[in-house]
One Martini backbone bead per residue (centre of mass of N, CA, C, O) as a GRO file, in nm:
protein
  361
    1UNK     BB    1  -1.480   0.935   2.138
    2UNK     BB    2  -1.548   0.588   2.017
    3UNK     BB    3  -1.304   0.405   1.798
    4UNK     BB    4  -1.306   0.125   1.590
    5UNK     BB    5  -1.055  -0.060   1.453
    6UNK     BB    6  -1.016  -0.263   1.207
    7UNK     BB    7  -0.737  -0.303   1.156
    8UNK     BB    8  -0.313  -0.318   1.191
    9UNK     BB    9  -0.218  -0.153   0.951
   10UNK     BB   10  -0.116   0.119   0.766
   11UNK     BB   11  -0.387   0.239   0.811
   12UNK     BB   12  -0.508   0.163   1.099
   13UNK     BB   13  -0.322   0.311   1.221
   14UNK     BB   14  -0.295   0.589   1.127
   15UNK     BB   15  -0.609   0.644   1.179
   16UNK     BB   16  -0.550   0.637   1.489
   17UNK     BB   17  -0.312   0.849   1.545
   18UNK     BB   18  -0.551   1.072   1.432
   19UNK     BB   19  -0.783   1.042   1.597
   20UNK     BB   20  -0.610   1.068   1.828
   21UNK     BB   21  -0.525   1.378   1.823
   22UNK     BB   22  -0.804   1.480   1.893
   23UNK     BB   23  -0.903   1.269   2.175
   24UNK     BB   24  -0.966   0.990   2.093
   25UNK     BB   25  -1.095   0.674   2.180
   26UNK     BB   26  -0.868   0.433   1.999
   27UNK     BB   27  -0.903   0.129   1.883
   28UNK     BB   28  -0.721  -0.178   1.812
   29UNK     BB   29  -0.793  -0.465   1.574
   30UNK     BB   30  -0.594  -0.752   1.507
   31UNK     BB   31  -0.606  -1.091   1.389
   32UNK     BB   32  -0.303  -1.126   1.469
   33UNK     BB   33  -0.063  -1.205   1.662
   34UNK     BB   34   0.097  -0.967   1.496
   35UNK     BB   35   0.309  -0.772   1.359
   36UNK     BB   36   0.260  -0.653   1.012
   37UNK     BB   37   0.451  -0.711   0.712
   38UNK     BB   38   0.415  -0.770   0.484
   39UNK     BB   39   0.617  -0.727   0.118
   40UNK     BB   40   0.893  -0.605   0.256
   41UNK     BB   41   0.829  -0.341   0.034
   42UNK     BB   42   0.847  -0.010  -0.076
   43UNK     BB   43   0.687   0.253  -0.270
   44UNK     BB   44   0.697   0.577  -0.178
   45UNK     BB   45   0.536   0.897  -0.235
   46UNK     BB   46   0.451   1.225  -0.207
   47UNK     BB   47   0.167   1.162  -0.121
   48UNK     BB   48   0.256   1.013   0.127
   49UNK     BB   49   0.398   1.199   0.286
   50UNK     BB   50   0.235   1.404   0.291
   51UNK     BB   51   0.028   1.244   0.494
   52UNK     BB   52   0.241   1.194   0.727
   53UNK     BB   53   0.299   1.461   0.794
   54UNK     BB   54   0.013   1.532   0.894
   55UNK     BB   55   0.024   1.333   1.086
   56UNK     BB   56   0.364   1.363   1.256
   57UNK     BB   57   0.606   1.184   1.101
   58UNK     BB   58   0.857   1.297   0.994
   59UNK     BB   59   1.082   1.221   1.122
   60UNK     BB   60   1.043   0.894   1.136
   61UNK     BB   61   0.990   0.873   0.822
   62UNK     BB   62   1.315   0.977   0.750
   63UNK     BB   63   1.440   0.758   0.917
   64UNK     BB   64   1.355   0.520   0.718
   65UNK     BB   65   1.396   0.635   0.439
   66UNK     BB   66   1.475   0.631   0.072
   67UNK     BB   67   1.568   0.836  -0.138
   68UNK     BB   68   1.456   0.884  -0.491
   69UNK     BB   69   1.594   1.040  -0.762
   70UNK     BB   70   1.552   0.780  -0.972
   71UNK     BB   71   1.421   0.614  -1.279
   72UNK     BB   72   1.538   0.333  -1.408
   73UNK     BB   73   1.562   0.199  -1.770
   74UNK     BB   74   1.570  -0.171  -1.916
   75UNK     BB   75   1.697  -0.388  -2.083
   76UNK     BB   76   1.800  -0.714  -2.094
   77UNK     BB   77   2.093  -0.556  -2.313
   78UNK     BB   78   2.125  -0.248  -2.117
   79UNK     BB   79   1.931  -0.048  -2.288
   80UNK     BB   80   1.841   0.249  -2.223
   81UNK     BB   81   1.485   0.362  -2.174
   82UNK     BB   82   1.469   0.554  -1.908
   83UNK     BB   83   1.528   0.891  -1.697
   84UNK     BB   84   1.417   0.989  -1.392
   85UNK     BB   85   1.374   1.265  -1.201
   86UNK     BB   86   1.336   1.304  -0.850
   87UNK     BB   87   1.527   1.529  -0.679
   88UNK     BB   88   1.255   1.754  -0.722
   89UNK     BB   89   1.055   1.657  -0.546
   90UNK     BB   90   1.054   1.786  -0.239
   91UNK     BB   91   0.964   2.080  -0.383
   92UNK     BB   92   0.801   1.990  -0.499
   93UNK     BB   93   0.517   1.809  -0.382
   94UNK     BB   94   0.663   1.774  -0.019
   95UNK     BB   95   0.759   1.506  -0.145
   96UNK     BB   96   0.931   1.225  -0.135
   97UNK     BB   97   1.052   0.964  -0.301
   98UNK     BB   98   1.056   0.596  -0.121
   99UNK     BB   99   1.232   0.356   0.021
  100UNK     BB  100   1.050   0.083   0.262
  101UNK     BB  101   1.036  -0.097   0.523
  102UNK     BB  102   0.765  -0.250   0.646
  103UNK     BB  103   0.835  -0.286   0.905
  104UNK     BB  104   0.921  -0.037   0.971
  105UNK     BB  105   0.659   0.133   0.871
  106UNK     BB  106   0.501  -0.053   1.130
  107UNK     BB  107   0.650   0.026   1.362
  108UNK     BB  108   0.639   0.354   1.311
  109UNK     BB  109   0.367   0.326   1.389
  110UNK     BB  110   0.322   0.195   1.650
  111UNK     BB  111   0.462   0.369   1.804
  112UNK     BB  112   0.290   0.621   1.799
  113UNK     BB  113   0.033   0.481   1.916
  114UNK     BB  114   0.058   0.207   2.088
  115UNK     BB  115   0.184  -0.141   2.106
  116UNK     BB  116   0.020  -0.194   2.376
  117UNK     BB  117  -0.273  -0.081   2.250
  118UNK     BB  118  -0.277  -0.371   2.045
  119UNK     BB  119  -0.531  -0.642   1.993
  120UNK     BB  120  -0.408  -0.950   1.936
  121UNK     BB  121  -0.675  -1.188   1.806
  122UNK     BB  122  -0.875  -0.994   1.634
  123UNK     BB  123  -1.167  -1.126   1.432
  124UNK     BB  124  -1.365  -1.039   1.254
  125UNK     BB  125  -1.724  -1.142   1.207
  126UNK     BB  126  -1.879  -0.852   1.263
  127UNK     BB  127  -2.132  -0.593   1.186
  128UNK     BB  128  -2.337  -0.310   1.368
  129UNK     BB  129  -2.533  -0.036   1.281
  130UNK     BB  130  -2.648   0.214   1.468
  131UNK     BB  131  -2.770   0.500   1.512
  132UNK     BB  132  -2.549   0.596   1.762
  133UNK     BB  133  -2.372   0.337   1.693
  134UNK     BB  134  -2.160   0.034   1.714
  135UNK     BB  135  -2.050  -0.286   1.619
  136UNK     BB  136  -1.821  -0.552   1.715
  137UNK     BB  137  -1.718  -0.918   1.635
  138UNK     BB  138  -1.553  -1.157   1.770
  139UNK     BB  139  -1.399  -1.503   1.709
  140UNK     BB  140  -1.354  -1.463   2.059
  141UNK     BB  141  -1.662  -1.386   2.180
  142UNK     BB  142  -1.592  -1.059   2.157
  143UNK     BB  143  -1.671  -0.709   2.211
  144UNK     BB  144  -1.766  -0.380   2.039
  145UNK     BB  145  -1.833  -0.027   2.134
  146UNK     BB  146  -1.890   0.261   1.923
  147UNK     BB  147  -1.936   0.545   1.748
  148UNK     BB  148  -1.724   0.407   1.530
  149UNK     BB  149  -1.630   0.192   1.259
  150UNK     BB  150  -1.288   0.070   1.058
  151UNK     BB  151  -1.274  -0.046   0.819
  152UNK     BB  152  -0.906  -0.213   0.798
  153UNK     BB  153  -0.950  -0.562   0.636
  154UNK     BB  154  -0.838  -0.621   0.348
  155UNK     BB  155  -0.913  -0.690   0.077
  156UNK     BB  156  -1.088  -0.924   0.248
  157UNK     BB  157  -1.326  -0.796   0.348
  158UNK     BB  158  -1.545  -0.860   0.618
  159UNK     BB  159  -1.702  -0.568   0.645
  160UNK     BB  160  -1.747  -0.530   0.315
  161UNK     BB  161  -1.948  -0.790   0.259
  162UNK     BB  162  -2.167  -0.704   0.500
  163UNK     BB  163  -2.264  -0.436   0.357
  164UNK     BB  164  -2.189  -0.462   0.009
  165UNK     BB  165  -2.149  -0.814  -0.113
  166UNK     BB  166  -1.879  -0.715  -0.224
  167UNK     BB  167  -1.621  -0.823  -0.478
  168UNK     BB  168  -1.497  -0.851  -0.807
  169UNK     BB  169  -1.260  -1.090  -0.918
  170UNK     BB  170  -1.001  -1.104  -1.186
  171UNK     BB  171  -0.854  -1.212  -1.365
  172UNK     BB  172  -0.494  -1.159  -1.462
  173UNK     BB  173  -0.332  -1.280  -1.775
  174UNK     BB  174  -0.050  -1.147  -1.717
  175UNK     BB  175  -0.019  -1.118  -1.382
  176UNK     BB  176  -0.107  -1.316  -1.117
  177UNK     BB  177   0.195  -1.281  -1.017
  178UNK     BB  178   0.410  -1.196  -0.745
  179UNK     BB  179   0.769  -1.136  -0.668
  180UNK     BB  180   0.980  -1.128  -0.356
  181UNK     BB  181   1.284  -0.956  -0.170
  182UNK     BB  182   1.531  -0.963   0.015
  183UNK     BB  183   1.859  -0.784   0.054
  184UNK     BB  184   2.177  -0.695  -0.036
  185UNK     BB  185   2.282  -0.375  -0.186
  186UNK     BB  186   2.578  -0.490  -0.240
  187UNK     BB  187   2.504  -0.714  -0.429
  188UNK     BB  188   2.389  -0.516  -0.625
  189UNK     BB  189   2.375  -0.375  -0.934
  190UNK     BB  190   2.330  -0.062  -0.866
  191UNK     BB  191   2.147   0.237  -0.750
  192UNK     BB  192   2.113   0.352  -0.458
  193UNK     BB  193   1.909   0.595  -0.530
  194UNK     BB  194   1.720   0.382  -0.700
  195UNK     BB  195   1.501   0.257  -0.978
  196UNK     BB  196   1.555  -0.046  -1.090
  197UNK     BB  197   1.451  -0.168  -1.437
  198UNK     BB  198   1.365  -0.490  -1.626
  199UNK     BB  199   1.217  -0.459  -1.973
  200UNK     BB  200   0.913  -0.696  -2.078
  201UNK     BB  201   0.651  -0.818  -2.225
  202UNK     BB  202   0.707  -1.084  -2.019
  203UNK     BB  203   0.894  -0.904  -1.791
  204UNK     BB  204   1.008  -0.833  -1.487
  205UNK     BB  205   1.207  -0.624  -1.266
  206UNK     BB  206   1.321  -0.458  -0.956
  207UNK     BB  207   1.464  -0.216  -0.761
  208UNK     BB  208   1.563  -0.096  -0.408
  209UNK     BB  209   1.593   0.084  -0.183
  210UNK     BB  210   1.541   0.034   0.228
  211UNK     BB  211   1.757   0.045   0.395
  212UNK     BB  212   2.036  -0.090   0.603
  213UNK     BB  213   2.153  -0.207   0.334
  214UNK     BB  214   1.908  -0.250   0.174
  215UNK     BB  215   1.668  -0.464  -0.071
  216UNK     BB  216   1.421  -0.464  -0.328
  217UNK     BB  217   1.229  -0.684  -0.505
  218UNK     BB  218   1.074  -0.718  -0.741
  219UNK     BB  219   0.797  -0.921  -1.004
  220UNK     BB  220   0.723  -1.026  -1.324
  221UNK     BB  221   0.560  -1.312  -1.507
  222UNK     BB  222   0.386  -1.440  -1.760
  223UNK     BB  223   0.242  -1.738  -1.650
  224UNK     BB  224   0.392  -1.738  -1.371
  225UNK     BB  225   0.327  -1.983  -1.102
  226UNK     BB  226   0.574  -2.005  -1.006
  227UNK     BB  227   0.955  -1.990  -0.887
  228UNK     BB  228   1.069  -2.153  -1.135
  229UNK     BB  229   0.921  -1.958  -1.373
  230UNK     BB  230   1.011  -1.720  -1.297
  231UNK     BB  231   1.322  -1.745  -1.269
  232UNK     BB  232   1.379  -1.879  -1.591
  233UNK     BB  233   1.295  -1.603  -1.717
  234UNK     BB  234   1.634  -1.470  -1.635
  235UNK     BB  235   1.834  -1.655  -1.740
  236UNK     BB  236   1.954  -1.450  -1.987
  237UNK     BB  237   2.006  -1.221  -1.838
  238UNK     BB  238   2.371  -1.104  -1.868
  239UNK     BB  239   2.338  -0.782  -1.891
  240UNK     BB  240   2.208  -0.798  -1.574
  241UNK     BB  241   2.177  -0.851  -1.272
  242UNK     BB  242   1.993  -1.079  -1.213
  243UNK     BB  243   2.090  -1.340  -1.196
  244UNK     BB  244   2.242  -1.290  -0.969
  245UNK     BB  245   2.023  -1.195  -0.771
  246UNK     BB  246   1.902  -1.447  -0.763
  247UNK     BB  247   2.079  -1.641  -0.662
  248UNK     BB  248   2.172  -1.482  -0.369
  249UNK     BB  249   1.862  -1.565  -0.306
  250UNK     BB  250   1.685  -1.711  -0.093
  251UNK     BB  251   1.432  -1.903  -0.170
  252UNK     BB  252   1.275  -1.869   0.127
  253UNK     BB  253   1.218  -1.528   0.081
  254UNK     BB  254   1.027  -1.573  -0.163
  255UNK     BB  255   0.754  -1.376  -0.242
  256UNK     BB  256   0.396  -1.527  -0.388
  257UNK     BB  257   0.172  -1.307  -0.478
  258UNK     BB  258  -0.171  -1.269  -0.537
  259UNK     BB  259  -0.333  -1.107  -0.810
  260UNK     BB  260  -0.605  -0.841  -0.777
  261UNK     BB  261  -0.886  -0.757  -0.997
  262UNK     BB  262  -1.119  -0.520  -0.989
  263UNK     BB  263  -1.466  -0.535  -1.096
  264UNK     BB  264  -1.529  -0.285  -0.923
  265UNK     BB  265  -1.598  -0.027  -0.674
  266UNK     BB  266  -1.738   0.035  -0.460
  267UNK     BB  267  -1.956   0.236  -0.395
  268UNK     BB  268  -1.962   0.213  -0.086
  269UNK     BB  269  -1.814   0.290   0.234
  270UNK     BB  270  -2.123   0.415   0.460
  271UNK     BB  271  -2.278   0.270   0.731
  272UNK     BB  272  -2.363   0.473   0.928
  273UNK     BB  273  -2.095   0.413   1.114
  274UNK     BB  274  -1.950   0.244   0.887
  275UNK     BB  275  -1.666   0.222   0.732
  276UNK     BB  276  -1.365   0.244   0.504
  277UNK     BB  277  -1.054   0.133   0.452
  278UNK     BB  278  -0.807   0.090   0.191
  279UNK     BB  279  -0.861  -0.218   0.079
  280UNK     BB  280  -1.136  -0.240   0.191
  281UNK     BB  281  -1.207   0.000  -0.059
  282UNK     BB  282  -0.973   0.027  -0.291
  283UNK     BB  283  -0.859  -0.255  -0.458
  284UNK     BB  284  -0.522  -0.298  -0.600
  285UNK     BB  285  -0.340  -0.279  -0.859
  286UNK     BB  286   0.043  -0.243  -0.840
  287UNK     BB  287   0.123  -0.083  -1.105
  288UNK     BB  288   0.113   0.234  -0.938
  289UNK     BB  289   0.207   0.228  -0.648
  290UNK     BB  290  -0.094   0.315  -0.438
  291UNK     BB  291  -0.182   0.190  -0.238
  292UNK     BB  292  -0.078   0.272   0.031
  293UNK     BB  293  -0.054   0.540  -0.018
  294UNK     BB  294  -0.380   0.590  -0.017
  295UNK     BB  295  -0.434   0.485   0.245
  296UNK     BB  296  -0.286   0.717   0.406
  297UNK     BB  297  -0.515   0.936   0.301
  298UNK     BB  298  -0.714   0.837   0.456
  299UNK     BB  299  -0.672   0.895   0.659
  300UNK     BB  300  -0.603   1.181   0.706
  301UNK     BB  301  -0.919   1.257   0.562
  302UNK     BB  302  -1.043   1.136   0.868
  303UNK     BB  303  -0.876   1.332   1.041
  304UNK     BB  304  -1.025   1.582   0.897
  305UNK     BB  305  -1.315   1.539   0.922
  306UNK     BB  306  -1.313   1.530   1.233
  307UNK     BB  307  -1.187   1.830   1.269
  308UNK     BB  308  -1.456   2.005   1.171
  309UNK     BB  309  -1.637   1.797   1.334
  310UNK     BB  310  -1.928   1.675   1.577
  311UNK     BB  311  -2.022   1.526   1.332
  312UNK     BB  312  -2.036   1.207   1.245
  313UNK     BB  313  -2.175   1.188   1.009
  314UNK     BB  314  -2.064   1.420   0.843
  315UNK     BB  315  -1.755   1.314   0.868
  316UNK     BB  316  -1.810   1.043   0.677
  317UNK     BB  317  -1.912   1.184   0.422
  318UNK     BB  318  -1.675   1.346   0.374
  319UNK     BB  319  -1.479   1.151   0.341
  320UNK     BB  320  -1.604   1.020   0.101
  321UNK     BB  321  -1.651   1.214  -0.072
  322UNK     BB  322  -1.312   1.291  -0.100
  323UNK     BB  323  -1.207   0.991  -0.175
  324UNK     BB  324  -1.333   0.808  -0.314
  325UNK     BB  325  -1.321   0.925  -0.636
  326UNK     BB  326  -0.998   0.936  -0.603
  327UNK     BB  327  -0.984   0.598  -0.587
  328UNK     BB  328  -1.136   0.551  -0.844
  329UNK     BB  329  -0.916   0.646  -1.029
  330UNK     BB  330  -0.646   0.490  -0.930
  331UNK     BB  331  -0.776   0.162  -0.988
  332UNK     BB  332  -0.809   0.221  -1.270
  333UNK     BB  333  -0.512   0.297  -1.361
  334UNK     BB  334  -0.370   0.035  -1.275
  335UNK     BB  335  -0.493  -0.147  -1.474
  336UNK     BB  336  -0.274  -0.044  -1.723
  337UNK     BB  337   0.002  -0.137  -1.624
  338UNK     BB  338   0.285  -0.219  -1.720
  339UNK     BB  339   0.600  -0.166  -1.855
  340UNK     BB  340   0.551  -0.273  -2.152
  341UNK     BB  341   0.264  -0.370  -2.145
  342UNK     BB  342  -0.011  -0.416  -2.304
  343UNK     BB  343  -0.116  -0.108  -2.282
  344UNK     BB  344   0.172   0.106  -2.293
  345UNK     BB  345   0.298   0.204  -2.056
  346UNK     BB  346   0.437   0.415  -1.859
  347UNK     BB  347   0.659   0.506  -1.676
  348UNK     BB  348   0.594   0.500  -1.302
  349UNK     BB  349   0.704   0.811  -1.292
  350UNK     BB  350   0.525   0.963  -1.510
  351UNK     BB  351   0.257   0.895  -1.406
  352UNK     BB  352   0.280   0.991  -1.143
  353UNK     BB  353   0.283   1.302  -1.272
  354UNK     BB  354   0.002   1.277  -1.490
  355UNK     BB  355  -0.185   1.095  -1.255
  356UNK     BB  356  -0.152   1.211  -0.992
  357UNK     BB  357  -0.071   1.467  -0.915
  358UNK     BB  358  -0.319   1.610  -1.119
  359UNK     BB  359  -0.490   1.442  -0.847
  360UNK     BB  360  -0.407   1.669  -0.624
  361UNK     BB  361  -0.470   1.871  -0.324
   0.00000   0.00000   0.00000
């Protein structure tokens, strides 16, 4: 069978990884020049490792992540607001809570596909589903046709818009915008084994660990639109690692990335032979650091899906039966926003234990 994928990160890998172990012959579309790494760092959960175990990466992602033992929070003050142990995560789950450099596991899954084989200036710009085919056209004039094409082409997805006309994201009024950087963990006074944030009603950060010696922050501030508002509000936090971490961090490095609240999630995710997966299916706000991890899910039960049936169309209904109900339950949850804001959400080693974890299979 042949099936294209457009987009080469996280999911669109992965799902090719799993149904190329199938035998089927698929191919990768990416529309960057070159492997994408956006956003620096990721906490990935026991759902996504749970995942890529699946997927036949176990020994490759256990060499690239550091697993997360604690979740500690305090307040501005240094006083500790709460403490989640993690460390019988891998026996309680079947796999650990970890941070990991996220080029580093965009390396190890194209590695895994093969680099040499992922097609980079390949910009979708239409797909078409047929009978028993599909076909897409990219912005260079080439075109593909395959029996399946899976559109895996990101929060902004061009073949989600052509499929079912969009969806609508809305204004998130606490904060419009995430801060992150990676830096070097021993300049941090944190615990290296853990995930530590400092929080209030109006702003976070936390750290992690994501290996090699390196630790990656990210945080938010309501209202804060520029990197000068962000750092600002950190300023007088001096009981807690912030002003100096903010300080050591060099400003070029800070990345500022506008966060999306979708307001209701696709309805369909198959037309055809044409089917969505990752963010172009299911995007979501990041308070429950659920998307990548949910993206690896898509893939393992897209592989699943087609490991059953020799029926193209059965596979792919299989799949959304499957996904698409339990990805807008994660999409819903997100919404809740984080520890501390608005909406009284707890912190998020707990929710994901109470929220994630009893809606997994």
């Amino acid at each position: 069978m042949r099936i294209g994928i457009c987009g080469g990160g996280i999911g669109g890998l992965s799902a090719a990884i799993g149904l190329a172990s199938l035998g089927h012959d698929v191919e990768v579309f990416e529309r960057a020049p070159e492997l994408r790494a956006t956003g620096a760092g990721l906490n990935l959960w026991p759902n996504a490792g749970r995942a890529l175990y699946g997927l036949g990466l176990r020994a490759a992602y256990d060499a690239i992540s550091v697993q997360l033992n604690r979740y500690l929070g305090y307040d501005p003050d240094g006083t500790l607001l709460f403490e989640a142990d993690a460390s019988a995560w891998p026996e309680k789950y079947g796999a650990a809570s970890v941070g990991v450099y996220r080029l580093a596991l965009s390396t190890m899954l194209s590695d895994a596909y093969g680099h040499d084989r992922i097609k980079y200036g390949y910009d979708v710009s239409s797909v078409e589903s047929r009978n028993d085919s599909a076909i897409c056209r990219f912005a260079n004039g080439e075109s593909y046709q395959g029996d399946v094409i899976i559109g895996a082409d990101g929060i902004h997805s061009v073949i989600r818009d052509q499929l079912i006309g969009g969806v609508q994201f809305r204004p998130n009024d606490h904060h419009a915008f995430r801060f992150r950087s990676v830096i070097d963990l021993a300049s941090v006074d944190v615990d290296p084994a853990a995930q530590t944030g400092i929080y209030t009603t109006g702003g976070w950060l936390s750290v992690i660990p994501i290996g090699n010696g390196k630790a990656y922050w990210f945080g938010s501030v309501r209202g804060a639109a520029t990197i000068d508002e962000f750092l600002a509000f950190f300023a007088s936090w001096d009981k807690t690692h912030v002003p100096n971490t903010l300080k050591i961090t060099p400003r070029e490095t800070i990345v500022q990335s506008p966060l999306f609240d979708v307001d209701g999630s696709p309805y369909k995710w198959t037309h055809g032979r044409v089917t969505l997966l990752g963010d172009a299916a299911h995007p979501m706000m990041p308070d429950l650091a659920q998307g990548a991890s949910q993206t690896v899910i898509d893939a393992l039960a897209l592989r699943d899906a087609f490991a059953k049936t020799s029926d193209v169309d059965q596979a792919l209904h299989d799949y959304e039966a499957i996904r698409r109900p339990a990805a807008a339950y994660i999409v819903k949850r997100s919404q809740m926003g984080s520890f501390r804001g608005r909406h009284n959400a707890d912190p998020i080693a707990i929710r994901y234990e109470n929220e994630v974890e009893t809606q997994s299979t």
